[in-house]
C-alpha positions in Angstrom: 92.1 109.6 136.0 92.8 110.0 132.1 95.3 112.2 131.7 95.8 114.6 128.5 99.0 115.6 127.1 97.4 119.4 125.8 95.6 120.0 129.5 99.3 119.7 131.2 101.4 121.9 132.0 104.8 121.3 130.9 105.3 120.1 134.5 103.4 117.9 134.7 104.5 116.3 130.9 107.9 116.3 133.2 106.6 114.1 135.8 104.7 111.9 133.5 107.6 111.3 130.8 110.1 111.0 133.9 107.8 108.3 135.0 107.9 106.2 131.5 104.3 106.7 130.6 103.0 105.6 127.5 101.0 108.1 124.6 97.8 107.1 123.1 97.7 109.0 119.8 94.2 108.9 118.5 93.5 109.2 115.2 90.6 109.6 113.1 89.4 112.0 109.7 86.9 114.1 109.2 83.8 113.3 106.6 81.0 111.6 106.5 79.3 109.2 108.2 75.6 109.4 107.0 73.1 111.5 107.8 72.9 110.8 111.3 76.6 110.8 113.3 79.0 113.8 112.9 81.8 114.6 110.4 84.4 113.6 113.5 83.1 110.3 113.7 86.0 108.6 113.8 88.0 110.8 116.1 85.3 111.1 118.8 85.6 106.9 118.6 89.6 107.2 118.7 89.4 109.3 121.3 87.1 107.5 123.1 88.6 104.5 123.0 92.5 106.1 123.8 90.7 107.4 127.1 89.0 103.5 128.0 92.3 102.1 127.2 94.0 104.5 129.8 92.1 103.7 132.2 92.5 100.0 131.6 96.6 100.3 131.3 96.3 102.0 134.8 94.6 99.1 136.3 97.3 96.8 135.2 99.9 99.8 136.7 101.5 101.0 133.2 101.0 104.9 133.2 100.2 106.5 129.8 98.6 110.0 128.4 96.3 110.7 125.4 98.4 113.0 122.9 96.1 115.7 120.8 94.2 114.0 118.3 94.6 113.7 114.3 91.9 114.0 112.5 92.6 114.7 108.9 93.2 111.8 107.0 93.2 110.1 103.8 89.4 109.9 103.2 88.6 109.9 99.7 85.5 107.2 99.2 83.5 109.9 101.4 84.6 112.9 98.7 81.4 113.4 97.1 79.8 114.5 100.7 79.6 117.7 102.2 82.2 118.5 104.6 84.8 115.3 103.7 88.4 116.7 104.2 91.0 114.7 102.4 94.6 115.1 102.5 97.2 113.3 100.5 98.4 109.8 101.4 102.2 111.3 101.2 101.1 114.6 103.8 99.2 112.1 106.3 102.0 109.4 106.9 104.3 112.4 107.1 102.4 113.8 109.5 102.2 110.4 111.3 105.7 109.9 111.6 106.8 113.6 112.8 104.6 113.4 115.6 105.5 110.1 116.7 109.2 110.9 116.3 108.6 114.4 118.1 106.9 112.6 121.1 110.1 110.4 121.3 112.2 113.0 120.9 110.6 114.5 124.0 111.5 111.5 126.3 108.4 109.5 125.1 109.6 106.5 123.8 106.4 104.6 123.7 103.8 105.9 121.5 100.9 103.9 120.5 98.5 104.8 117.7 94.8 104.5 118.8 93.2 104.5 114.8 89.5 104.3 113.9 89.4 105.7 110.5 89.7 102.3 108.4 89.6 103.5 104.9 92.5 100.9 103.3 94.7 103.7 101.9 94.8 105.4 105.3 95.5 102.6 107.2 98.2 102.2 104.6 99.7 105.1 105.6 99.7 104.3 109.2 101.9 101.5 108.8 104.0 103.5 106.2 104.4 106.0 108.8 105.5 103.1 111.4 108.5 102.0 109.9 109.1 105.1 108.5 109.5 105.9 112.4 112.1 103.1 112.3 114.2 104.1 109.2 114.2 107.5 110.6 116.1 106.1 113.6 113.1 106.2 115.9 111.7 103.3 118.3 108.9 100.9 117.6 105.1 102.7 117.7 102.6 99.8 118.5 99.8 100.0 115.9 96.7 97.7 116.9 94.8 97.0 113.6 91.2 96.4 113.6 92.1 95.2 110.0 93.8 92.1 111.1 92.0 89.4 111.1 92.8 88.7 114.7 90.9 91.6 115.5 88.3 91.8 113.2 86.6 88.2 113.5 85.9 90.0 117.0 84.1 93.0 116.5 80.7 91.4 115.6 78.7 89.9 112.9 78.4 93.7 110.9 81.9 94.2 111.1 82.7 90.8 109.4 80.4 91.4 106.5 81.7 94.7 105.6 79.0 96.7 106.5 80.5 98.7 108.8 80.5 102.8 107.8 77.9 104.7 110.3 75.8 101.5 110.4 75.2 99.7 113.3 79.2 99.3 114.4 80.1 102.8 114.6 76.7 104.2 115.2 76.9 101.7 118.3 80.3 103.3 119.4 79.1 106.8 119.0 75.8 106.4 121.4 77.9 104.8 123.8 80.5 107.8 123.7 78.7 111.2 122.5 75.1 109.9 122.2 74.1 113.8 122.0 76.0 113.9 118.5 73.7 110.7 117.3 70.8 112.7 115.2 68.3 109.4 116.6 65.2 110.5 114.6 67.0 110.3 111.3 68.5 107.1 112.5 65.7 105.4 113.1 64.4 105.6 110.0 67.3 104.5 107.7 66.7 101.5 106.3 69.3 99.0 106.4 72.0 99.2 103.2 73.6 95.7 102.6 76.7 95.7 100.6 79.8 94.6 101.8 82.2 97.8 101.6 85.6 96.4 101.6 84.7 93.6 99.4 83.5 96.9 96.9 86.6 98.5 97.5 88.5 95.7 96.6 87.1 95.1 93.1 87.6 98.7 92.5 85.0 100.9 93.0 86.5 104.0 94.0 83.7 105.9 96.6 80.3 105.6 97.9 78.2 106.7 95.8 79.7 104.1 93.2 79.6 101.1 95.7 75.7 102.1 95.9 75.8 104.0 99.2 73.9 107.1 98.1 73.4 108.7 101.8 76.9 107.7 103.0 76.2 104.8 104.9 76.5 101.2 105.2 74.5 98.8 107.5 72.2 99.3 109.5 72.0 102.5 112.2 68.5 101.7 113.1 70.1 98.6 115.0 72.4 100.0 117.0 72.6 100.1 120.3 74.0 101.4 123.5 74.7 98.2 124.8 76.5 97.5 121.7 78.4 100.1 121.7 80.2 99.6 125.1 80.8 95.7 124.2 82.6 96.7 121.2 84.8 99.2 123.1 85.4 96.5 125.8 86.5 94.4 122.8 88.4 97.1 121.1 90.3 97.9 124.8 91.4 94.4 125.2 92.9 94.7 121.3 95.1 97.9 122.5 96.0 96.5 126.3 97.3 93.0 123.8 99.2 94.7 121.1 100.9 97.3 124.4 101.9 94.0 126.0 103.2 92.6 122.8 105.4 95.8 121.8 106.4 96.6 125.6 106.8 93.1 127.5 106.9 93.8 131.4 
């Protein structure tokens, strides 16, 4: 059973930091993600994930809840679309680092971010806010990075070309968690936008509409799949249950 950290009492947060469970703290923005997923995007994937990973800890006999979720971010490629919310890179690993600190503070030693939102400068600040955790005084917070290379050479051939905002990857993801939020009519008939994001990003285009993605997409939706979509999470679960093993040997 997947247990939330806002649904318990303070009781039951009791029992479940007496017994040394670990927190998932997903983590995601909101903006947007074409014309066809939702503005929380990367937050219903976070979340999604945080809640296959519990159950996977569980069945190796580590205990661990699912904090409340972040979901504003550092999101500013997305800015020219209606209904991105971008905070600053300073307010976001802040935020980051007080709320890992204030779950060890309450007996929660173990905090684990669950991230989906992989816009460079935000993942940035998720690291910042990691050893910020550390200078602070605080213990280690296990940050698996679908960045790393480790990672990413695993999350399919989209993925590794760069192509993957609201195209096939997440789009994938989303059917397979909320598939009421995927709009599937407009999906289908998006054609397929091939340019390699983070290689854009890296040569300094500064949003979307610049890197040539005029409808806030990259890939191809039309592609994706259900099936997909719980492969990639499968994938995704074994990244978090190997970077909790690493951080927190047993």
């Amino acid at each position: 059973m997947t247990r939330r950290l806002a649904e318990m009492s303070w009781c039951e947060a009791e029992v479940a930091r007496d017994a040394g469970a670990l927190v998932l703290l997903p983590i995601g923005s909101t903006e947007a993600h074409g014309p066809h997923l939702p503005l929380a995007t990367d937050v219903i994937l976070s979340e999604s994930l945080a809640g296959r990973a519990a159950e996977a800890l569980a069945g190796r006999g580590r205990s661990s809840v699912i904090a409340p979720s972040l979901t504003y971010a550092v999101t500013e490629y997305a800015a020219a679309f209606a209904g991105t919310i971008s905070i600053s890179a300073a307010t976001a690993t802040a935020l980051v680092a007080d709320v890992c600190l204030g779950l060890q503070h309450q007996g929660f030693p173990k905090v684990c971010l669950i991230n989906s939102h992989l816009e460079p400068a935000h993942v940035e600040t998720l690291r910042r806010a990691c050893a910020l955790v550390e200078e602070r005084g605080g213990r280690r917070v296990a940050f698996p990075d679908q960045l790393e290379k480790r990672w990413g050479r695993t999350l399919g051939d989209e993925y590794r070309r760069g192509e993957c905002h609201a195209g096939s990857y997440e789009t994938s993801l989303v059917m397979a968690a909320r598939p009421e939020l995927v709009q599937d009519a407009e999906r289908t008939k998006l054609a397929p936008v091939r340019i390699n994001l983070a290689r854009a990003m890296r040569s300094g285009v500064k949003d979307f509409i610049e890197a040539g993605a005029s409808h806030g997409y990259f890939g191809d939706p039309a592609s994706a799949t259900v099936e997909e979509g719980e492969e990639l999470y499968r994938r995704l679960v074994e990244m978090v249950l190997t970077v909790v093993a690493e951080t927190w040997p047993e």
